[in-house]
N, C-alpha and C positions, 0 to 999 in steps of 0.2 A: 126677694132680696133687694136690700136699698144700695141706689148707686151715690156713696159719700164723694165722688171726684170731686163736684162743683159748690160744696162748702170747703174742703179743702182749697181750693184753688180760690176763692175768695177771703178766705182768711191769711195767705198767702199775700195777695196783692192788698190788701190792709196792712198787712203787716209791714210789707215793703211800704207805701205808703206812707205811713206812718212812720217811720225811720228817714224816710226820705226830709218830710215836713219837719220831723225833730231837729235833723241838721243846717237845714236850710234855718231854721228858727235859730239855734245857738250859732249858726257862724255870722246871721245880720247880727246878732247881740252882740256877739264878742268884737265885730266888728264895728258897732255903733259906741260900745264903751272905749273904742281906742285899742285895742289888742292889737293893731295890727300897721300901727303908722310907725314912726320912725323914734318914737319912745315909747312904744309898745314894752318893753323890759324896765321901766323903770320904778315900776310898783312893786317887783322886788327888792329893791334897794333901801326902799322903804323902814322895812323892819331891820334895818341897820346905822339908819340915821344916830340914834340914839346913845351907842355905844358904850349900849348896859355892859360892865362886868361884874357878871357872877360869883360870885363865892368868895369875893373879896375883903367884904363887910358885913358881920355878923350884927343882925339884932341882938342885942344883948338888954333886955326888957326887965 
């Protein structure tokens, strides 16, 4: 009989690992794009600069 404990437990701390690095990764990022300073919010705003109204104006072709 095989003792699987000690691949289990290694793929465990991989896994953690691994999730760990992933976070650490996207929060430098998100924090190096500016997500996180004092206009961190303002790139949603964005997609309302323009002040498309829909369904106003029919192509008519």
């Amino acid at each position: 009989m095989r003792d699987y404990t000690w691949p289990s437990v290694y793929f465990a701390y991989l896994f953690f690992t691994l999730s760990a690095l992933l976070t650490l990764f996207f929060l430098i990022r998100s924090w190096k794009d500016g997500y996180w300073g004092k206009d961190g919010e303002d790139v949603k705003y964005q997609v309302f600069e323009g002040e498309v109204k829909h369904g106003t104006e029919r192509d008519e072709a």
